[in-house]
N, C-alpha and C positions, 0 to 999 in steps of 0.2 A: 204958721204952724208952731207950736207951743214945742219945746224941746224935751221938756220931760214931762212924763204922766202918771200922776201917783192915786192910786186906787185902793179907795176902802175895799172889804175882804165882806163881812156880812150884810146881806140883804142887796149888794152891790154884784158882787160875782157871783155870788154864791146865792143859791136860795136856803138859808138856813132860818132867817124869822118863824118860817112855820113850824119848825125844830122847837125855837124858842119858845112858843106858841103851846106845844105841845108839851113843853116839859114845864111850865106852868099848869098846864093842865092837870099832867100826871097830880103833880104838887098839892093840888087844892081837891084834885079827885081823891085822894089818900084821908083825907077831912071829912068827905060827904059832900063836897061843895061842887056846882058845876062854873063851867069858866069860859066864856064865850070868845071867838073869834075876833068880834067887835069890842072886846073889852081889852084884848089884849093890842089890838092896833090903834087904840084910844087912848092906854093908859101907859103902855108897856114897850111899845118899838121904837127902837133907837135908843133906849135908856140903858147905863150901866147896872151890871146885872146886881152888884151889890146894893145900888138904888132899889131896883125893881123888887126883889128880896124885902126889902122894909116895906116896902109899897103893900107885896100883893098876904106878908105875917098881917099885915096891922087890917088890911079892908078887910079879911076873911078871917082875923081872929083867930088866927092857928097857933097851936099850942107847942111851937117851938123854938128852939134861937136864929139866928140869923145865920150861923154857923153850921146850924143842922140841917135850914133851907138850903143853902150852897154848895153843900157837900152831895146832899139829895140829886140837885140839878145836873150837879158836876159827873157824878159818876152815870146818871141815866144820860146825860148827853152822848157821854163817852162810846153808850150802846147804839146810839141813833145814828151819830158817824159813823161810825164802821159799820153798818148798812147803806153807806154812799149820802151824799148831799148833792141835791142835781147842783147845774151851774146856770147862768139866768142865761136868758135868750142873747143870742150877741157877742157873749163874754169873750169865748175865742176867735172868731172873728175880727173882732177888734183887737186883742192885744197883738194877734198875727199883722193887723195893718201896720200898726204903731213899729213892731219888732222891722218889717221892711222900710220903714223910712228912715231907721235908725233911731228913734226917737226913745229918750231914757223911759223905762217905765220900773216905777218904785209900788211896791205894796206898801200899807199902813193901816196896820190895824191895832184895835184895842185885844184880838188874840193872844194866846200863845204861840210860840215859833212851832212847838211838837204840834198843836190843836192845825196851824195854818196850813204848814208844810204836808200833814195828813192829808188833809182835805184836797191843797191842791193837788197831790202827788197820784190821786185818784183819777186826775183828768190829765195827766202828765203835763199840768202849766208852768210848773217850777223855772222852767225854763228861759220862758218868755222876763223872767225876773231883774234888773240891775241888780235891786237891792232890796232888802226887807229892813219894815221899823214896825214892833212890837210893843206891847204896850207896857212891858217890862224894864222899857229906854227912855221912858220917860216919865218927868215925875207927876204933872198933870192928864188928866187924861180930856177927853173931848167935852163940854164943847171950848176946852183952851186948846189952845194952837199949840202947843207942844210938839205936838207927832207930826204935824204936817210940816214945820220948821224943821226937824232931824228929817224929815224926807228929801226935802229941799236940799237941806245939805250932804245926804248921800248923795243925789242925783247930781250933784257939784254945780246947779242953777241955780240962779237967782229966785225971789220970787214970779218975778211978774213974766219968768219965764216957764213956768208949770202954770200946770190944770190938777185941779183936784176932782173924781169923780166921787160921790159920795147917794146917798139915800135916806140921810136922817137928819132932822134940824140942827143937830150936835154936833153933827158932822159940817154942815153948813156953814152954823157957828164959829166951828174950831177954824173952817179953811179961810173966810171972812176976816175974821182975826187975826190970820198970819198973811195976811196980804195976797192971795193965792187966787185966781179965778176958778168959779166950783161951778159945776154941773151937777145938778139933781138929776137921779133917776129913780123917783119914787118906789118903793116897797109896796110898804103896808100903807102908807101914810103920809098924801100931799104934802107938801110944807107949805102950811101957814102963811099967813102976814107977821111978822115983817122979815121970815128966811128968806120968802121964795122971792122977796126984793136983794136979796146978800147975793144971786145965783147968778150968771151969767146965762142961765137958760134950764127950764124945767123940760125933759125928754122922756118920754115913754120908753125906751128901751136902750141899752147898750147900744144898738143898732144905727141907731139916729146922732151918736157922736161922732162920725168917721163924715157925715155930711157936714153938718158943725163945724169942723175942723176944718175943713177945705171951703167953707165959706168963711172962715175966720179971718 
């Protein structure tokens, strides 16, 4: 059993992709352009949003700054949360296991602390928390290991004694890179060759880590 368990925040607990999803859409609907479901799990999930941003001005030819994009996003997001973001299948279940065996469990996300602590505060998981590491603590973001090394060392373990649970190849990446054992739990979007080689196990849901673990 892994002594600490540090957990990405989007598309991992939280089902906010289709959020993401949709506030691109708004984005490009504002244009005249339409923006598919499949285009966004193809081109767009798991990317930094300031990436996605250049990504989705330049393929759609949109007549604004990158600056105007973010701001756009930022504040429609703003409205989307505070009409709730479900939480993924499992999510409390598990962190409940983990909390009775005593086993550290750290958030790490590329969030902000007000955007996280919102969301989770909605489902009262705050709780379930050792530690949080934000994407404001670090100077690289995913897929460099930055943030999952300041998790580590919140959680006062070593590597090879955490588990990283993550959803996006960046996220794979980053956990990969800091020497971390990572669990996929697919979103929107498989991981590839050569992630889903970096993984110690690709899982259908939250659910199926707590088996995992005790066959570990």
């Amino acid at each position: 059993m892994k002594k600490a368990v540090i957990f990405d925040l989007d598309g991992l607990l939280i089902d906010s992709e289709i959020i993401s999803y949709q506030l691109y859409k708004d984005l490009t609907g504002r244009y005249g352009h339409s923006f598919s479901l499949e285009e966004y799990a193809r081109n767009y999930s798991g990317k930094t949003g300031l990436g996605n941003m250049e990504t989705i001005i330049r393929s759609y030819d949109l007549p604004i700054s990158i600056e105007e994009g973010l701001a756009f996003v930022g504040e429609k997001e703003k409205e989307y949360v505070k009409k709730g973001v479900a939480l993924k299948t499992g999510a409390e279940k598990l962190l409940a296991y983990l909390k009775d065996r005593r086993c550290r469990i750290v958030l790490a996300t590329s969030s902000t602390r007000n955007r996280a602590l919102e969301i989770l505060g909605q489902h009262g998981l705050e709780h379930y928390f050792d530690d949080m590491v934000f994407g404001t603590e670090v100077k690289n973001g995913k897929p460099h290991p930055d943030i999952f090394l300041k998790a580590c060392e919140k959680a006062k373990e070593p590597a090879q004694s955490c588990l990283v649970l993550e959803d996006s190849e960046a996220g794979i990446q980053a956990a990969h890179s800091a020497g971390i054992d990572v669990i996929c739990i697919p979103d929107m979007k498989v991981p590839g060759e050569p992630f889903s080689a970096m993984t110690a196990a690709v899982l259908p849901s939250l659910l199926e880590v707590i088996p995992w673990l005790e066959d570990a």
